[in-house]
C-alpha positions as CSV (number, residue, x, y, z in Angstrom):
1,X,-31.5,-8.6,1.1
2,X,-27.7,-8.0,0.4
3,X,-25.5,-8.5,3.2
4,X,-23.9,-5.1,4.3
5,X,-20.3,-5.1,4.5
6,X,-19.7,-5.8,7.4
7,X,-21.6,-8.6,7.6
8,X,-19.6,-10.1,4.7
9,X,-17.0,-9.3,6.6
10,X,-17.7,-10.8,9.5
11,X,-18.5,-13.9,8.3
12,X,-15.5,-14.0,6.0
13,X,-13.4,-13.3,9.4
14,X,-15.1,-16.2,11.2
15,X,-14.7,-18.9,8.3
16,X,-11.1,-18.3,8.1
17,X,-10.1,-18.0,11.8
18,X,-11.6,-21.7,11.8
19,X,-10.2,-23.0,9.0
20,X,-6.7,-21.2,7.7
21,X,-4.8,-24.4,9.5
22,X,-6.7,-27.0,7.6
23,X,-6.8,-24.9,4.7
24,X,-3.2,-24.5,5.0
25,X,-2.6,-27.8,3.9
26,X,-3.7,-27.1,0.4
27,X,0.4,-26.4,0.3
28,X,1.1,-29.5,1.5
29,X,-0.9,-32.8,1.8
30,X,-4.8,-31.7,1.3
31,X,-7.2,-29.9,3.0
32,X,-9.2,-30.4,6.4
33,X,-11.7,-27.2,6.2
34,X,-14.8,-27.5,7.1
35,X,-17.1,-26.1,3.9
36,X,-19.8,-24.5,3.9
37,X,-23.2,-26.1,2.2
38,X,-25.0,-29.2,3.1
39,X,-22.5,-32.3,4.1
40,X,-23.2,-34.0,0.4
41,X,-22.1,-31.0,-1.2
42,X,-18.7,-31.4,0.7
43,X,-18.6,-34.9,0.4
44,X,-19.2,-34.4,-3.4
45,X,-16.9,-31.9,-3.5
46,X,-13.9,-33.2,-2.1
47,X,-14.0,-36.6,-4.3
48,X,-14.3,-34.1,-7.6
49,X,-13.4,-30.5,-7.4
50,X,-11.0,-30.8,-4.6
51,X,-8.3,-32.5,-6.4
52,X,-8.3,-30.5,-9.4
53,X,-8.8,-27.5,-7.0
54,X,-5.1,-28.7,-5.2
55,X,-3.6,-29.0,-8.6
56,X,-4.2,-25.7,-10.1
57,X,-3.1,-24.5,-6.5
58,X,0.2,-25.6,-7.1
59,X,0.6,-24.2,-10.4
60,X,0.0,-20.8,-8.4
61,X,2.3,-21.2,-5.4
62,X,4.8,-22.1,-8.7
63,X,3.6,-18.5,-10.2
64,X,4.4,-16.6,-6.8
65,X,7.3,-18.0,-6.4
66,X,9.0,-16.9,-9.3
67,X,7.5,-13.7,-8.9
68,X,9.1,-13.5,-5.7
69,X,12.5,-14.7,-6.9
70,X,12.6,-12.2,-10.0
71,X,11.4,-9.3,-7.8
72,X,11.7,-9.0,-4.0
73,X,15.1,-7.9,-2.8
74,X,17.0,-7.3,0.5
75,X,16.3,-4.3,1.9
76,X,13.0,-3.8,-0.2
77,X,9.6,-3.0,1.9
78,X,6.7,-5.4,0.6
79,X,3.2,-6.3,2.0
80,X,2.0,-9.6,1.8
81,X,-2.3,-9.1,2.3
82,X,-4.0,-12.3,3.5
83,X,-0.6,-13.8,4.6
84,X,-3.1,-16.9,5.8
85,X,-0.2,-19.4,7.4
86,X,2.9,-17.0,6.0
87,X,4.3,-19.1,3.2
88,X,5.3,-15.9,1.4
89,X,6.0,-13.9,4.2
90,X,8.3,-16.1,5.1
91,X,10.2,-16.2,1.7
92,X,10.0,-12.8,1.1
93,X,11.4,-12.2,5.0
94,X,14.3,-14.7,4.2
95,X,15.3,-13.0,0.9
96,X,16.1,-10.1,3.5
97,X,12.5,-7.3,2.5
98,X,11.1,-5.5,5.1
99,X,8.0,-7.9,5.4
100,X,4.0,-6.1,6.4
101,X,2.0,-9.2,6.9
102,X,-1.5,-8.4,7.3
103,X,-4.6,-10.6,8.0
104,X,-8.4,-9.9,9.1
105,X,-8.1,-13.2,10.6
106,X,-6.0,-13.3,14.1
107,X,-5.5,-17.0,13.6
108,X,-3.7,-16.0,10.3
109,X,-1.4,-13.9,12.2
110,X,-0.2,-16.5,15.3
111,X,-0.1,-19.0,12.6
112,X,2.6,-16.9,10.2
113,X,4.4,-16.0,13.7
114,X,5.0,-19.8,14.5
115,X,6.1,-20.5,10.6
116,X,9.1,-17.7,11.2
117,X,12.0,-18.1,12.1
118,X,13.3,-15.7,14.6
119,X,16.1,-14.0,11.9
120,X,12.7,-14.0,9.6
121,X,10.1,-12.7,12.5
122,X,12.7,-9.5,12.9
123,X,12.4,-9.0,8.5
124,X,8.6,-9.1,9.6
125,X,5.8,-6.5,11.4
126,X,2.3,-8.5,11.9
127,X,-0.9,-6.3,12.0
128,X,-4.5,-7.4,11.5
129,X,-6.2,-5.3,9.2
130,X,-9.0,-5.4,6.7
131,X,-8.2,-3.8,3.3
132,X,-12.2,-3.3,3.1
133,X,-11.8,-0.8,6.0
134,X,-7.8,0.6,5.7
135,X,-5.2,1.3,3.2
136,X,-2.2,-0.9,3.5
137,X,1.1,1.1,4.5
138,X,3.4,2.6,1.9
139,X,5.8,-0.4,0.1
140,X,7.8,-1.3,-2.8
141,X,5.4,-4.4,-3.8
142,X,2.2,-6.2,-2.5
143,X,0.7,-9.3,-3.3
144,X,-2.8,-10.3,-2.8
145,X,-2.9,-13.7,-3.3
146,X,-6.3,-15.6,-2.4
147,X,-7.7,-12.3,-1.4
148,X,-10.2,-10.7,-3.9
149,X,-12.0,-13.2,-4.7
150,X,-13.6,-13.0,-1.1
151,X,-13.9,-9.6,-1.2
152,X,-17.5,-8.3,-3.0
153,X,-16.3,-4.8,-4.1
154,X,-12.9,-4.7,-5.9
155,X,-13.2,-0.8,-6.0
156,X,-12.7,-0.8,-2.5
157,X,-9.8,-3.4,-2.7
158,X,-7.8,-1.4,-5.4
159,X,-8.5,2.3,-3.3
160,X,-6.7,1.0,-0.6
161,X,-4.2,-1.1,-2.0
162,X,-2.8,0.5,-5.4
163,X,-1.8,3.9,-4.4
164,X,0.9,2.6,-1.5
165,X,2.5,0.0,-4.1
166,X,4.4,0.5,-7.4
167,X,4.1,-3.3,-8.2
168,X,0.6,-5.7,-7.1
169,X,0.3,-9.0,-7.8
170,X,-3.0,-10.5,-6.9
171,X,-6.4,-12.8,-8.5
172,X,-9.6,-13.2,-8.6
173,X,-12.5,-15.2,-10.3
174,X,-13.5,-14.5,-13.7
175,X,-17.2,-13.7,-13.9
176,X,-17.5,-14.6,-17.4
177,X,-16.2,-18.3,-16.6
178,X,-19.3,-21.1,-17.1
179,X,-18.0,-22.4,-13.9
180,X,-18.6,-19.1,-11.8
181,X,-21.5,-18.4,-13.3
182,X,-22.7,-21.9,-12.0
183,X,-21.5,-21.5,-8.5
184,X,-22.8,-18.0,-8.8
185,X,-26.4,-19.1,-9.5
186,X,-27.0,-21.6,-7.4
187,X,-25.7,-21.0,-3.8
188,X,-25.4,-24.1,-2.0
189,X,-22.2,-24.9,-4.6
190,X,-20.4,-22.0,-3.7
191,X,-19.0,-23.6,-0.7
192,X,-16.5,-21.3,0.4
193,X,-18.5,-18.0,0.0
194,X,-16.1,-16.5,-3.0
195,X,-17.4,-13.4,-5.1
196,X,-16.3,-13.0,-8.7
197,X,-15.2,-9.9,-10.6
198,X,-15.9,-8.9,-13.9
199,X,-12.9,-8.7,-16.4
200,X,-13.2,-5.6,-17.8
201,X,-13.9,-3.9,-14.0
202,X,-10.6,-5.5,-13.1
203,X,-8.8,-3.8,-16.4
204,X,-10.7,-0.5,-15.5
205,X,-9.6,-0.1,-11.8
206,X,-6.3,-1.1,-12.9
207,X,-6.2,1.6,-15.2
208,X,-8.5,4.1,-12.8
209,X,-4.9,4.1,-10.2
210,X,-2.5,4.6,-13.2
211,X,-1.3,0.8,-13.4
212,X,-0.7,-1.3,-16.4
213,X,-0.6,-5.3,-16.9
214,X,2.5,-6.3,-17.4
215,X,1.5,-10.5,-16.7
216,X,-1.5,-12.1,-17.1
217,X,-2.0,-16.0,-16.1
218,X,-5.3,-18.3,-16.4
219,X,-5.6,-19.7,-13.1
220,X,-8.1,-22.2,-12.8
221,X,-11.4,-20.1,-13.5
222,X,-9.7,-17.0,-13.0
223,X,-6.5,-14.8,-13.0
224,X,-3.9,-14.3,-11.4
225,X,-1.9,-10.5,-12.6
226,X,1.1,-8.6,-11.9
227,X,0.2,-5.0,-12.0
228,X,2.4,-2.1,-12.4
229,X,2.4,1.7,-11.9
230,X,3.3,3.1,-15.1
231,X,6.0,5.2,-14.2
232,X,7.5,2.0,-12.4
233,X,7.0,0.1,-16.0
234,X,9.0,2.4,-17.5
C-alpha cells in the first residue's frame, strides 16, 4: 500500500530532525547522517556515491549563490523553504531582505537561529511549516533548494508555493535519469527516501501558475531551475 501523506510526512519530518546537523556538513567537511537501508548499503555508499554526491553539491551551493548575488536585494521580502542549517538565510538576511525561513523540521529552525547573527536574526522570521499542508506567505522570491525531491506530489508543492512568489528557484530528480530509475526500482538504494518528478510534469506545473524558465542547470541526476512569473519576465 502507498503511504498516505502524512505518513511521508512524518517520516520525512523524523529523518531530518536527526540528521540536518550531520547533514549539514555536506557544506563543509562531509557528512555524518545516519542513512537509511541496511549498514552495507551505507558503508557502500559512502566509499562511492558520497563523494561524487559532495562534489555535485558544491557545484549547487556555487549556483545559489550567484543567484542570490544577481537577485536578492535590501529591503526585498524572500522565503527560503527547507532552510535546513540557514546557509541561505543567512546570506540573503545579510544582503539586508526581509528573510521567511521555514522548515517542517524544528531542528532545522534552532539550528538556522544559532547560524545568525543577531543584525541577521532581526532581517529574519522563523516558522515551521509544511508546504504539503500551507502556502508560504506573499514574497518577492523563494527558493526551494533540496526540497522537492522529498516531496511525492509536486502539484501540491507548486499550489502553495508559485502564486506568493514572482521568482522560484528550486530542484528536483529527473525521472527519466538511469540512475533514478535504479534507486526507484529497487528500494533498499534509495537511502535517503527521495521521490523523483517527471520532466515534462515539472514544465507543465510551471506553466499551469503562469511561470516560465528562464535557467535551467543539470545537477547531478536532476535540475536545478529559476522560474519566473511571466509578467515579472517581462
Amino acid at each position: 500500500m502507498e503511504p498516505s501523506g502524512v505518513e511521508e510526512s512524518s517520516r520525512a519530518r523524523k529523518y531530518w530532525e536527526e540528521n540536518i546537523g550531520s547533514f549539514s556538513g555536506f557544506y563543509d567537511h562531509g557528512s555524518d547522517e545516519r542513512l537509511n537501508g541496511p549498514p552495507v548499503v551505507s558503508w557502500l555508499y559512502r566509499r562511492t556515491a558520497l563523494p561524487i554526491e559532495k562534489a555535485f553539491m558544491a557545484r549547487r551551493h556555487d549556483l545559489v549563490c550567484c543567484f542570490i548575488d544577481e537577485t536578492i536585494r535590501s529591503g526585498m521580502v524572500v522565503a527560503d523553504i527547507g532552510c535546513g542549517n540557514g546557509i541561505y538565510t543567512k546570506i540573503m538576511a545579510a544582503k539586508g531582505a526581509h528573510v521567511h525561513a521555514i522548515d517542517f523540521a524544528e531542528a532545522a529552525l534552532d539550528l538556522t537561529r544559532r547560524n545568525l547573527t543577531p543584525k541577521e536574526l532581526g532581517n529574519v522570521s522563523l516558522a515551521r511549516v509544511n508546504v504539503l499542508d500551507t502556502a508560504i506567505p506573499k514574497v518577492d522570491v523563494a527558493l526551494a533548494v533540496g526540497v522537492l525531491p522529498y516531496i511525492k506530489s509536486a502539484a501540491t508543492f507548486f499550489q502553495h508555493v508559485m502564486p506568493s512568489t514572482k521568482i522560484l528557484l528550486f530542484n528536483y530528480l529527473s525521472r527519466a535519469n538511469i540512475l533514478n530509475v535504479i534507486r526507484q526500482k529497487f528500494d533498499v538504494l534509495n537511502v535517503r527516501g527521495v521521490h523523483c518528478h517527471g520532466d515534462k510534469e515539472i514544465q507543465n506545473l510551471i506553466q499551469v501558475h503562469e511561470c516560465a524558465v528562464s535557467r535551467r542547470h543539470r545537477i547531478a541526476t536532476g535540475f536545478l531551475i529559476e522560474a519566473r512569473k511571466i509578467s515579472a519576465a517581462r
